[in-house]
N, C-alpha and C positions, 0 to 999 in steps of 0.2 A: 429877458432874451429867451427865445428857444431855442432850445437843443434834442428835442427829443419829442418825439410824438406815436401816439399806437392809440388807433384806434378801427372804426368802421370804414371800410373802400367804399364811398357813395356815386362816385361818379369817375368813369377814367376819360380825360381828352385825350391830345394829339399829343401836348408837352406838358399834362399835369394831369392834376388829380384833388377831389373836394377828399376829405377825410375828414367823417364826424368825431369829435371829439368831444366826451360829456356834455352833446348836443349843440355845440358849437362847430361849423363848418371849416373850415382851413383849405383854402386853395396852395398846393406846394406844387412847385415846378418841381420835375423829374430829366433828367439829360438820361438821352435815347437808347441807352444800355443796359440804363435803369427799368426805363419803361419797361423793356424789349421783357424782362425777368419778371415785372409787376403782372404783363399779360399773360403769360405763362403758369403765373404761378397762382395769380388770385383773380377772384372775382367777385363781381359788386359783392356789398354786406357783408364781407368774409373782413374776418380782423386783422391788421396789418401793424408792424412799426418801423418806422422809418430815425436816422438820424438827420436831424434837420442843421441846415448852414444858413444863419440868418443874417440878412444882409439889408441895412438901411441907411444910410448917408444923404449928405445934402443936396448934393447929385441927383439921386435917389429917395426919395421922405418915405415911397410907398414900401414899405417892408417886401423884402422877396427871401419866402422859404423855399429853400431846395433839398430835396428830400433822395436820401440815400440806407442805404439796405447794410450798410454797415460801417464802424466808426472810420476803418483805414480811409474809404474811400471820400467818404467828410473834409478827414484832416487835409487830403490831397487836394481837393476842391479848393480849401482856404489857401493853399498855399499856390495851386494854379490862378487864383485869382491878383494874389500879389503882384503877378508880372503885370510890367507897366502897359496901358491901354486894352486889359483882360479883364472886365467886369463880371458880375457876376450873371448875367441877359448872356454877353457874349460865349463866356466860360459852358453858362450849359445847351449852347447850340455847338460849341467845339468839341464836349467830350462826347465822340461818338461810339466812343470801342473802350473795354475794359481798362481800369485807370493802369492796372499791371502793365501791360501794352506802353500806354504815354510813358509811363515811367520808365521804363526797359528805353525806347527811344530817346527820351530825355537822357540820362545817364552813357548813352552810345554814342550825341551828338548826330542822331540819323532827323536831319532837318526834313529829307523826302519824308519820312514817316509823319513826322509830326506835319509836313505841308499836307495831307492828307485830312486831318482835321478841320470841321469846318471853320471854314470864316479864317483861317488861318494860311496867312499868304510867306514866303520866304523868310522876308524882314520880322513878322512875328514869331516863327517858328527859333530864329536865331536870335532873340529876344528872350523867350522861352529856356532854352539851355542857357545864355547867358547867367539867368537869374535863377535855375533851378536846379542844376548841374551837382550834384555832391549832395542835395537834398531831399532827393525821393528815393531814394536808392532801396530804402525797405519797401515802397511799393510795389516795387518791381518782382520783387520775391514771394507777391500775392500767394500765387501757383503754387510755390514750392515747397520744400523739405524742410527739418530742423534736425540738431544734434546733439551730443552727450556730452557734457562735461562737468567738471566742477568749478563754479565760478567762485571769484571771490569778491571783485570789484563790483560795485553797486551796479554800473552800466553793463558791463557781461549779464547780469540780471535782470535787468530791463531790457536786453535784446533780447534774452532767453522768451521771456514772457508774454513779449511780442510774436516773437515766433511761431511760440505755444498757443496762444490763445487768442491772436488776432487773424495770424497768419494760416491759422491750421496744423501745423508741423507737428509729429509727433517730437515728444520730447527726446528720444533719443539721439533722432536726427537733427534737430535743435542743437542739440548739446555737440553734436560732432562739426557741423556748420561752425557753431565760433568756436571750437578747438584747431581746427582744423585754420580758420582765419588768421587767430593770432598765435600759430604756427609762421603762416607765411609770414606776416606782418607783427613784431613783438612790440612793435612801438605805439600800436593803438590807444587811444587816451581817450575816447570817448564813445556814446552810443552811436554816432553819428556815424563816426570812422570804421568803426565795426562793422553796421549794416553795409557801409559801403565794401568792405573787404568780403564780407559774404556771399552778397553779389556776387561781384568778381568772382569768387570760388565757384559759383552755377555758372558763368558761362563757359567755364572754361571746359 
């Protein structure tokens, strides 16, 4: 399976892109966010890597890579696809706007928001938060800050870390973000809980 790919920009389309690979070509779809960044930022022959989401079933035989610019945004993909009758063809004509954005809507239950996404009618979008609701909730914090603290629990340390170094945050504000969480909330017991409380503490 792949996961990962860097190599040569050979060709950019409409909704992919060829990338040479120790002289082998690779055709990977891109969802139009993606694109929108690949144009901007590179051009043919220029070296690239990409985190790939590979996706092949019996539905499916032909392999489809979908190629993203960094891992959060990957993980979020697999997990968009999970929702029932969200493939992965469908998934990357839906994600049109930054995953932070879905995710922020996802976690608010703002179904207008998420109807905005293509191909994505009422009944899908409430589909969507059904099935996703409590679990993107670090995506949502793409954008933002981190805080200071001293963790002890393994999962304060993998949120810290996320934070740090997926998220961007400096680590201070890292460290204050989940002081400041399980503050409000002491009964947190996992990473999941956490990011979700975090959240929360930005919008408010």
């Amino acid at each position: 399976m792949i996961n990962y790919l860097e190599g040569k920009l050979k060709r950019i389309y409409d909704d992919r892109i060829t990338l040479l690979v120790s002289g082998i070509g690779y055709d990977v779809l891109i969802p139009a966010y993606v694109m929108s960044e690949i144009r901007k930022s590179h051009d043919p022959d220029t070296e690239i890597s990409l985190y790939i989401s590979f996706n092949q079933t019996e539905r499916q035989p032909k392999p489809i890579l979908v190629g993203f610019k960094n891992e959060l945004d990957r993980q979020f993909f697999e997990l968009f696809i999970s929702v029932e009758d969200i493939g992965p063809v469908a998934a990357i004509k839906a994600i049109v706007m930054p995953v932070r954005d879905i995710a922020r809507a996802i976690e608010e239950k703002d179904i207008k928001a998420l109807k905005r996404l293509k191909g994505i009618g009422e009944r899908k979008a409430e589909k969507i938060v059904a099935t996703l609701k409590g679990k993107v909730a670090k995506y949502a914090l793409i954008p933002e800050v981190s805080l200071p603290v001293e963790t002890k629990e393994d999962f304060k340390k993998e949120v810290e870390y996320v934070l740090i170094n997926q998220l961007g945050h400096k680590a201070i504000e890292a460290r204050r973000m989940i002081e400041e969480a399980t503050k409000r909330n002491p009964d947190i017991a996992s990473s999941e809980e956490l990011f979700e409380e975090v959240y929360r503490g930005q919008k408010q």
